[in-house]
PASEBA-1860 file (N, C-alpha, C; in nm, 3 decimals):
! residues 53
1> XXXXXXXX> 15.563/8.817/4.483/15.508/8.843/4.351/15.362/8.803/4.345 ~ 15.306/8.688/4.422/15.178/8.606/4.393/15.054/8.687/4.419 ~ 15.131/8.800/4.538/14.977/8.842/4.582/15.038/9.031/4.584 ~ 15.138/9.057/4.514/15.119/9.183/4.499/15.068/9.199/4.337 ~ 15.100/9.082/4.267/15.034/9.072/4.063/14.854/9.028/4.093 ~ 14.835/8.965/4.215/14.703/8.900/4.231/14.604/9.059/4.293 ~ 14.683/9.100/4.358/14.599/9.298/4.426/14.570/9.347/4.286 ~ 14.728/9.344/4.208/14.718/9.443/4.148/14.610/9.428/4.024
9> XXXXXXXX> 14.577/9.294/3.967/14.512/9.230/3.860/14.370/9.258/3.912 ~ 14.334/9.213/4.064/14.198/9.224/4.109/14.148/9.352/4.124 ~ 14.209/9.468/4.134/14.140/9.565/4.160/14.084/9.649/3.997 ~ 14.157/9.576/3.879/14.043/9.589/3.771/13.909/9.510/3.714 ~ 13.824/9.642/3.714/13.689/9.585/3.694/13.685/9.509/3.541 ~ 13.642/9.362/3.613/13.623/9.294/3.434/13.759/9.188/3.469 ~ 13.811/9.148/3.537/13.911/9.070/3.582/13.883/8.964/3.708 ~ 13.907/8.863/3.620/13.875/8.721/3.687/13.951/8.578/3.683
17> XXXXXXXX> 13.899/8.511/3.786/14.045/8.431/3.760/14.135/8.404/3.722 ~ 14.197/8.487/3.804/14.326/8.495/3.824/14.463/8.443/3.873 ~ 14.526/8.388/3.835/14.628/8.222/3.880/14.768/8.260/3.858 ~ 14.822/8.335/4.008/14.962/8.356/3.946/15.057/8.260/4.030 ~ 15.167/8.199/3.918/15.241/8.076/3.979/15.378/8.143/3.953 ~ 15.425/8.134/4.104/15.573/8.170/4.117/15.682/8.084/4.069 ~ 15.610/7.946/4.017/15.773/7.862/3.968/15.772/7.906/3.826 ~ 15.663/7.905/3.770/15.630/7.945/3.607/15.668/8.121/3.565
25> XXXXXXXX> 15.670/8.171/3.692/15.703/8.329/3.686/15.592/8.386/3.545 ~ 15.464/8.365/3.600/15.359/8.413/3.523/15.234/8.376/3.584 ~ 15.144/8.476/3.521/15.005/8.480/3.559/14.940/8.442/3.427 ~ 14.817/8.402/3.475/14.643/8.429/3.363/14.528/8.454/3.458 ~ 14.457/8.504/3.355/14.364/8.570/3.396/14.253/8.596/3.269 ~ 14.108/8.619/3.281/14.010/8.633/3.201/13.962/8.799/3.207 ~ 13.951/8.789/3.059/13.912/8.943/3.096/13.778/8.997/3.027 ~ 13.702/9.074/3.088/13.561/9.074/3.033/13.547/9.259/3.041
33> XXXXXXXX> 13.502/9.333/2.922/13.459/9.451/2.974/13.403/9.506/3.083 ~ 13.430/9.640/3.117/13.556/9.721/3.072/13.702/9.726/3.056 ~ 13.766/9.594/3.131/13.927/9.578/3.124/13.963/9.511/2.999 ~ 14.086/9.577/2.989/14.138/9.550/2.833/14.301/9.509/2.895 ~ 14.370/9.443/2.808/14.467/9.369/2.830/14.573/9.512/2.817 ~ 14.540/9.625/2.787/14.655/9.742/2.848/14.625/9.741/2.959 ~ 14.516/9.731/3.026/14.478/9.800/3.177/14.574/9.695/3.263 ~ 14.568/9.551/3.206/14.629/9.465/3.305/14.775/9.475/3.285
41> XXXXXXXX> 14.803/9.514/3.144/15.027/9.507/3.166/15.017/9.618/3.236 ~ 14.959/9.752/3.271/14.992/9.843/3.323/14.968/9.849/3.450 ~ 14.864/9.761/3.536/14.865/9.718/3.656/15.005/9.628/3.670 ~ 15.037/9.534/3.565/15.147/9.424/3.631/15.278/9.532/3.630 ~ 15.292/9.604/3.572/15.401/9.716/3.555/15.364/9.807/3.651 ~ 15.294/9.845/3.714/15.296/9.963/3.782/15.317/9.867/3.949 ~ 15.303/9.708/3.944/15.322/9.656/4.071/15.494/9.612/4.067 ~ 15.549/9.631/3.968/15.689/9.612/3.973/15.784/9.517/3.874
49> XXXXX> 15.660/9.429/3.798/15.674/9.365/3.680/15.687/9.342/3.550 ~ 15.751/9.270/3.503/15.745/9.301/3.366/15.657/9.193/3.265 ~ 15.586/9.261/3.171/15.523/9.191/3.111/15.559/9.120/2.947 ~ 15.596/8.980/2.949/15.687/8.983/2.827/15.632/8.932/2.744 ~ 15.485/8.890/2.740/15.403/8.819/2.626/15.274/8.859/2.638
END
């Protein structure tokens, strides 16, 4: 999960540190234009995840 949510988060522009912890079964991350917080559930969903908050 750590580094297929960490590909999938990094390859949008405007996305930065990024911290995903497998015991917490969640990520964060900062987001600065052009990425908008659809671009990232739809990266974490299109890598196989679900996004519940």
């Amino acid at each position: 999960m750590q580094r297929k949510v960490t590909n999938a988060l990094g390859r949008i522009d405007g996305v930065s540190d990024i911290d995903v912890s497998l015991d917490a079964a969640a990520a964060s991350f900062a987001l600065a234009a052009p990425a908008t917080r659809e671009h990232a559930v739809e990266a974490i969903e299109d890598a196989g995840y679900d996004v519940v908050a």
